[in-house]
N, C-alpha and C positions, 0 to 999 in steps of 0.2 A: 504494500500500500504506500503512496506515494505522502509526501508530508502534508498536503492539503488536504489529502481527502483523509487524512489522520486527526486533521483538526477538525475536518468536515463532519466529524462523528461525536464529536464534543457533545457531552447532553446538556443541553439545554438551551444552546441556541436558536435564538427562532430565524432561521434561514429564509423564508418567505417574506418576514419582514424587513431582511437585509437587501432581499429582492426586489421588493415594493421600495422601499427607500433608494435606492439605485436610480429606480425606474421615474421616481418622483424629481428625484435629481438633474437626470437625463431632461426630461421635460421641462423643467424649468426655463434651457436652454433651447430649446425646440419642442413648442405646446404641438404643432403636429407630427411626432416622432407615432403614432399611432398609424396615422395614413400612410408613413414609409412601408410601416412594417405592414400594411395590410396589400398595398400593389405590389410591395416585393413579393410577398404569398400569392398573391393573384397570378402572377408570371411564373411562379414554380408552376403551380398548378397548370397552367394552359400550355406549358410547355412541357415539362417532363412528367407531370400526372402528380394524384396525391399521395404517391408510395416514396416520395425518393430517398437517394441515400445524401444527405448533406453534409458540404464541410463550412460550420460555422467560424468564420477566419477573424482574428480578434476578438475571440466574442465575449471578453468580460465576464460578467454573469449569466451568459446567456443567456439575455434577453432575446433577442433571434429563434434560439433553440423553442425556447417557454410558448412562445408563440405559435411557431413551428407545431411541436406537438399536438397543443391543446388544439388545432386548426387540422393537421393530420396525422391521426394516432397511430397509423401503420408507418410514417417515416425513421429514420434514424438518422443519428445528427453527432457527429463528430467536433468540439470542441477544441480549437486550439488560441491559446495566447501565451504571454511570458510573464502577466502581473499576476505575485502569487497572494495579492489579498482577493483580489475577481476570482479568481479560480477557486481560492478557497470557498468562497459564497455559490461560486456556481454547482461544485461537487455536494456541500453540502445541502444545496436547494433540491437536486436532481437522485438522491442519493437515494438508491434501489431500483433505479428505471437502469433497466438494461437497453434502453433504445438508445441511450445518451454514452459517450466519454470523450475525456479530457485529453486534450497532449499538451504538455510545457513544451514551448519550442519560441525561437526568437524571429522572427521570419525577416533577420535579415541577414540570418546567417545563410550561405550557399548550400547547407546540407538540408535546412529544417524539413523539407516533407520527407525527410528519409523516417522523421517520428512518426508519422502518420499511418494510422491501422491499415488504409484503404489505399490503392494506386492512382482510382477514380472516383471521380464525385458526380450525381445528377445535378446536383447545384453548389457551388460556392457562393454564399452567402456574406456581404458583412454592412457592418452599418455605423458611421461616424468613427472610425477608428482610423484610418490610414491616412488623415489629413497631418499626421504627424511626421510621414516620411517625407521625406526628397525625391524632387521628381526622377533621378537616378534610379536609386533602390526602389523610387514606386515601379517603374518602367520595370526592370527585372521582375520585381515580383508576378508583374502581370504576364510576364513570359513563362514563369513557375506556375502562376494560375491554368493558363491553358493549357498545360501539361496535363496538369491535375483534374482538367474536365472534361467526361466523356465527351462521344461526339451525341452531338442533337442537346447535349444539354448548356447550363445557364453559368451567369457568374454575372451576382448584381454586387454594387455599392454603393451606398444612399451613404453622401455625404457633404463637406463646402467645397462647393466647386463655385469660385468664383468668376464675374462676367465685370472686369474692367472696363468693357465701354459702354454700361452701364450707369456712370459715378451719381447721378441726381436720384434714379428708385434704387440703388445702393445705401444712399446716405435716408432717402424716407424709409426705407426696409427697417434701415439696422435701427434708429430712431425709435418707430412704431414698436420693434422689436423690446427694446429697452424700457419703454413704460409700461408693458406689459411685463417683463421682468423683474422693475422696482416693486409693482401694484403687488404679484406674487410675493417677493421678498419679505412687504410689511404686510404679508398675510402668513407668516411663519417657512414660506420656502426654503430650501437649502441649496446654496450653490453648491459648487466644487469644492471647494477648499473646508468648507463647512463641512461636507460628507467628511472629506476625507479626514479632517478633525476628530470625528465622531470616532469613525474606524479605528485610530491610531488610540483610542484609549478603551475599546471592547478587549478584555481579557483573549478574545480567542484572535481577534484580528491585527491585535498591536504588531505581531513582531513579523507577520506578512505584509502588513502597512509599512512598517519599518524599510523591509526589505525591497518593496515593490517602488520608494524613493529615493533608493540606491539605483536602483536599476535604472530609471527613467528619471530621476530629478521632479521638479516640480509640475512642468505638463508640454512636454517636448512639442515644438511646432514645425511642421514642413511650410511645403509652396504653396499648398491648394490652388492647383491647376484648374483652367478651366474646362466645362464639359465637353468642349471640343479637343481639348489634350488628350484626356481621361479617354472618347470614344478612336481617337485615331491611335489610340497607343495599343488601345485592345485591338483594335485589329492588324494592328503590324504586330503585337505577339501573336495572330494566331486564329485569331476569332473571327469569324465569317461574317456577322453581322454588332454593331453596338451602336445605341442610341440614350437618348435621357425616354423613362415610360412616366415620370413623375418629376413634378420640381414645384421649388416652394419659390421665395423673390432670392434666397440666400442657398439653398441646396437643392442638390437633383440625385435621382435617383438611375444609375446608366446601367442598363441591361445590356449584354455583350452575350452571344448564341454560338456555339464550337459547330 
């Protein structure tokens, strides 16, 4: 048993609530993170059916997975990221569903899918997580993505994919954005820092909090390319078709088709 899911088994945490708090957190930042997650499922579904095998990529707590399942109970959902306080919350949320498991892995190492149960996925999934890398190591990874995805199948990413010649509904975006932000705030929200506050003093999550800001420092940023980078990069790695199926004034959602 691996060290998180060692903590994962800890009695008496209540793992659903560290989930729900995650999830409440997330939206703080994005109140429509619900709609991502539901056209990303829509697009599983009309493309590779409601059975599939997925590789949840970054997936935190998987929140992806939680969704996933509850939406189609015959899938399986392979889990990977490198933060071991997410993981410890996601092992311990998921803990006796054999549909579900975890890989620690760094994906920007050259070997990481060598961790990986599966050689192929029906869908690669992820969602606000890769706005961290460099369009470098993103570029790469998406050539390891297509590797990694049968043919006929998917590989979305809902995440900030910015439109510079935009700057006037850029600046009423982010604005509008922000008052609804503050209004949340003095209605008890939690940002980021706030969570992760919380985290760093729970008996079971402190010394994975500890750890997981060793690894990553305070909250690593890449280029956030835009969604015309993001669809012409997937298809020079590989992918036959990729477009945006969803966007908000600030994120999009780019489905790419092997």
């Amino acid at each position: 048993m691996t060290e998180t899911a060692a903590r994962a088994n800890v009695a008496g945490t209540d793992w659903q609530a560290w989930q729900e708090s995650w999830d409440r957190q997330q939206e703080w930042y994005m109140p429509d993170r619900e709609e991502r997650f539901r056209v990303m499922l829509d697009m599983v579904e009309a493309v590779v059916g409601p059975e599939p095998r997925v590789l949840d990529l970054a997936c935190g707590t998987g929140s992806i997975t939680d969704r996933l399942l509850k939406r189609f109970p015959k899938a399986v959902s392979v889990g990977v990221d490198l933060d071991p306080a997410l993981l410890t919350i996601a092992e311990g949320y998921f803990t006796g569903d054999d549909r579900v498991s975890f890989v620690t892995a760094d994906l920007t190492d050259p070997e990481w899918t060598a961790a990986l149960p599966h050689g192929s996925y029906d869908a690669v999934l992820t969602a606000t997580a890769l706005h961290w890398l460099r369009t470098g190591p993103l570029a790469t990874l998406y050539g390891q993505i297509a590797g990694l995805v049968a043919d006929g199948g998917v590989f979305m990413n809902a995440d900030h994919m910015k439109d510079d010649s935009t700057p006037r509904i850029n600046a009423a975006e982010r604005a509008h954005r922000h008052v609804g932000m503050d209004r949340a705030k003095a209605a008890g929200a939690l940002d980021w820092a706030d969570w992760w506050a919380l985290a760093a003093k729970d008996p079971v999550l402190a010394a994975p909090t500890a750890r997981r800001f060793e690894i990553y420092g305070e909250h690593a940023e890449g280029d956030t390319p835009s969604l015309d980078w993001h669809a012409s990069t997937l298809r020079a790695a590989g992918f036959a078709e990729a477009r945006a199926v969803w966007a908000s004034p600030s994120d999009s959602l780019v489905l790419a088709v092997k």
